[in-house]
C-alpha positions as CSV (number, residue, x, y, z in Angstrom):
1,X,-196.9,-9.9,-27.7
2,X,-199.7,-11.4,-25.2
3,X,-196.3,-13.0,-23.4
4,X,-194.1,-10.2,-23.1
5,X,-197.1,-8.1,-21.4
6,X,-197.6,-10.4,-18.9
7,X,-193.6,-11.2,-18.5
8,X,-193.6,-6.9,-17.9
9,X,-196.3,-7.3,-15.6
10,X,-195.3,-10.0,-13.3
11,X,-191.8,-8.5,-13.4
12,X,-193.1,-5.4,-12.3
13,X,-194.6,-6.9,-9.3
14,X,-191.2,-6.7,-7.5
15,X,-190.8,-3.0,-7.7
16,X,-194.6,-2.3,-7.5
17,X,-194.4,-4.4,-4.3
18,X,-191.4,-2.4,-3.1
19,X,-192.8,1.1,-4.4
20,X,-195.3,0.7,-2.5
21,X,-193.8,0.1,0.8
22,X,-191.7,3.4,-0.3
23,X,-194.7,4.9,-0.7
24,X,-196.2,4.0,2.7
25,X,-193.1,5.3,4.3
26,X,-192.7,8.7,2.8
27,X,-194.1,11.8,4.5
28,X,-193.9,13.7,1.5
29,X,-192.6,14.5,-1.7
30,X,-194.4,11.8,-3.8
31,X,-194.1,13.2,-7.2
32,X,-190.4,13.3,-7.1
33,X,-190.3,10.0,-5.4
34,X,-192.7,8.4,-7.6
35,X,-190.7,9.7,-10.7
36,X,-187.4,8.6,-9.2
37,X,-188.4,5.0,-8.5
38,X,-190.2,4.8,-11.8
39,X,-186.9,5.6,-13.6
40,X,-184.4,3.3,-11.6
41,X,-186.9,0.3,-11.6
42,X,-187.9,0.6,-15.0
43,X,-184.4,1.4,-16.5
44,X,-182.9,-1.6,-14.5
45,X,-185.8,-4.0,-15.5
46,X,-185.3,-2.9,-19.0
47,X,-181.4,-3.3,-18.7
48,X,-181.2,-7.0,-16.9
49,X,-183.7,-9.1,-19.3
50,X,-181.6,-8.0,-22.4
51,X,-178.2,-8.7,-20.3
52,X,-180.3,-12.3,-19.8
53,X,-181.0,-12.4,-23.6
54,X,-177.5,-11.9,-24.6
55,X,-176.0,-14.3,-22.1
56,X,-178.8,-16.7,-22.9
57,X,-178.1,-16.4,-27.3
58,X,-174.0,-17.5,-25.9
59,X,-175.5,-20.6,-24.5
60,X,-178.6,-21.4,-26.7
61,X,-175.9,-23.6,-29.5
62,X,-174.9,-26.3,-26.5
63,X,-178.3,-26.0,-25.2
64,X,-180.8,-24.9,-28.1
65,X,-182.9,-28.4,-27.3
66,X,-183.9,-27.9,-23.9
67,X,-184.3,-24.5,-23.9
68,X,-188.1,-24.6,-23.3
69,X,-187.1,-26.9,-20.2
70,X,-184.3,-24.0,-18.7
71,X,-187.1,-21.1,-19.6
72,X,-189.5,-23.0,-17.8
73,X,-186.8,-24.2,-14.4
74,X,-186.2,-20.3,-14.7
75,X,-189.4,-18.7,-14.3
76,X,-190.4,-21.4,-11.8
77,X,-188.0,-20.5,-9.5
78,X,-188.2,-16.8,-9.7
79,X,-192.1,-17.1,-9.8
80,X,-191.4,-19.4,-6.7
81,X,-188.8,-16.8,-5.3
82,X,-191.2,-13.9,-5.3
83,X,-194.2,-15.9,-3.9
84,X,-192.3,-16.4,-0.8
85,X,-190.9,-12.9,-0.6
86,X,-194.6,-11.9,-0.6
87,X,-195.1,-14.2,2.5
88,X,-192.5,-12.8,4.1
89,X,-191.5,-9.0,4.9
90,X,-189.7,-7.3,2.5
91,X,-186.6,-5.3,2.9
92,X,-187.8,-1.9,2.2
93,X,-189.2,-2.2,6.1
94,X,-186.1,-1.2,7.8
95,X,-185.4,1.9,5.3
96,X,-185.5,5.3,6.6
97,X,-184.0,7.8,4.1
98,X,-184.8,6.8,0.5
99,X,-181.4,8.1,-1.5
100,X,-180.3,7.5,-4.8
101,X,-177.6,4.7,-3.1
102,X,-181.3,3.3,-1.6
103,X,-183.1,3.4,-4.6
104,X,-180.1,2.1,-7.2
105,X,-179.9,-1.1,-4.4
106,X,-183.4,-1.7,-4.7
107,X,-183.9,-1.3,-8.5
108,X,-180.6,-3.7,-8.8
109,X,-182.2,-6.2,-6.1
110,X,-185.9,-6.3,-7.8
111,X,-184.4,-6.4,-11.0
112,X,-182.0,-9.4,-10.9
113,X,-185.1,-11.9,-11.6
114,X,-185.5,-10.4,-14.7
115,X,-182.2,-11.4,-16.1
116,X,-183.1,-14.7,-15.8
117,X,-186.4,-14.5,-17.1
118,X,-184.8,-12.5,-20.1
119,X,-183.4,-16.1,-21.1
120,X,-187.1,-16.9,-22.0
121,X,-187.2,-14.2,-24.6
122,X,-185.3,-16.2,-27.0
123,X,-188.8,-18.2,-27.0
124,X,-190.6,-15.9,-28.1
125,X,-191.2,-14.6,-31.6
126,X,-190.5,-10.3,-30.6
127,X,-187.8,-8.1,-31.1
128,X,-185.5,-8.2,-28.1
129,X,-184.9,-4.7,-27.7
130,X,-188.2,-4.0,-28.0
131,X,-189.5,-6.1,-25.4
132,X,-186.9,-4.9,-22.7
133,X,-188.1,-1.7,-23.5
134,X,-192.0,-3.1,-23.0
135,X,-190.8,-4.0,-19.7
136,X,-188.8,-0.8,-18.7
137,X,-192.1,1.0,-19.6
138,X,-194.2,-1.1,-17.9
139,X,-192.3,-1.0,-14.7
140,X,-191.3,2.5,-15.0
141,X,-195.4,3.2,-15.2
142,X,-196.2,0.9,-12.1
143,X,-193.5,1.7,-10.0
144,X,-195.2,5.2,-10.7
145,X,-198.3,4.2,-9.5
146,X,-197.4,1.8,-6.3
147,X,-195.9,5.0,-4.5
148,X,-199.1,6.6,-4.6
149,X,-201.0,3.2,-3.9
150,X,-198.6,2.5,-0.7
151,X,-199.6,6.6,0.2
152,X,-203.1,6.0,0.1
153,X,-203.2,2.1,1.5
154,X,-199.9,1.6,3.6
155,X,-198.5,-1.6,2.9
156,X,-200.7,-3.9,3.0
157,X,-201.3,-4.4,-0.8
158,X,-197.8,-5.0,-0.9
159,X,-197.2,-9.1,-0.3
160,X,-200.3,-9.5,-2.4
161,X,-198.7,-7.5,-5.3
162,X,-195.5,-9.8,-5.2
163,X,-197.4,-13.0,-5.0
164,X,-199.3,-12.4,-8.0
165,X,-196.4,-11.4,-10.2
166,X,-195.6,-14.8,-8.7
167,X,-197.9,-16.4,-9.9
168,X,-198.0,-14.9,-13.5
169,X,-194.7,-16.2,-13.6
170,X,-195.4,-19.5,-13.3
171,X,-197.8,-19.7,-15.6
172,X,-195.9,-18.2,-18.6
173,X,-193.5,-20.8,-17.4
174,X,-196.2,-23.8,-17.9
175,X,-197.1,-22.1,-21.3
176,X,-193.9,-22.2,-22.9
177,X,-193.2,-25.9,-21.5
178,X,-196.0,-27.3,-22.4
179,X,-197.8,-25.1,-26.0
């Protein structure tokens, strides 16, 4: 269960990261917009890991022995991914108008890491569908919370937010390869 909470967390990171730039960027209406990129983060980072899981059981008979080794290469490279994107500017910079086409873009782009880390579920002794929906909840609930951190701090939280999630990544990476 310890896993799954810090898989939610450090896949929130993205859309915290991004929520807060949103955040920074609005002039008002931050309860609806809070609300609104809660729901399309956390119901696409609920959605993707479970799309992962699935595609992940087709594949675990040819590759059921290395498994440990994919779920490892996987969250390695995303962790890897998101460190960099929190080096570098993010998209969300060059957005005017948040929309619903804006928002479903972004939940969709922050979310596709957590497909492939929803291969790594298989590893873990939890409920599938209960786990995506740990992660939903824990994004919707952060995603929540960064627009009003990005209204009260501007964006500079943001790179730091990503690189951690990053970070966490990694490490739940190293823990399944090697205990």
């Amino acid at each position: 269960m310890i896993e799954v909470l810090l898989l939610a967390f450090a896949l929130s990171m993205d859309a915290f990261a991004v929520s807060i730039g949103l955040g920074a960027k609005q002039n008002s209406e931050y309860r609806s917009l809070a609300l609104k990129a809660g729901l399309f983060f956390g119901v696409f980072q609920a959605i993707m890991p479970l799309i992962g899981y699935l595609g992940g059981k087709g594949v675990l008979g040819f590759v059921s022995s290395y498994a440990s080794y994919i779920a490892f290469g996987l969250l390695l490279l995303i962790g890897a991914k998101m460190i960099y994107e929190g080096v570098n500017e993010g998209v969300e910079e060059e957005i005017a108008k948040i929309t619903n086409k804006i928002m479903l873009t972004l939940a969709i782009a922050t979310s596709i890491d957590a497909m492939a880390a929803g291969f790594s579920l298989m590893l873990l002794p939890l409920n599938p569908l209960l786990a995506c929906g740990i992660i939903g909840l824990t994004t919707f609930i952060i995603s929540f919370i960064g627009v009003y951190v990005g209204k009260l701090t501007g964006t500079w939280l943001e790179s730091k937010a990503e690189i951690f999630g990053g970070v966490v990544l990694v490490a739940i990476g190293f823990r399944i390869l090697f205990f």
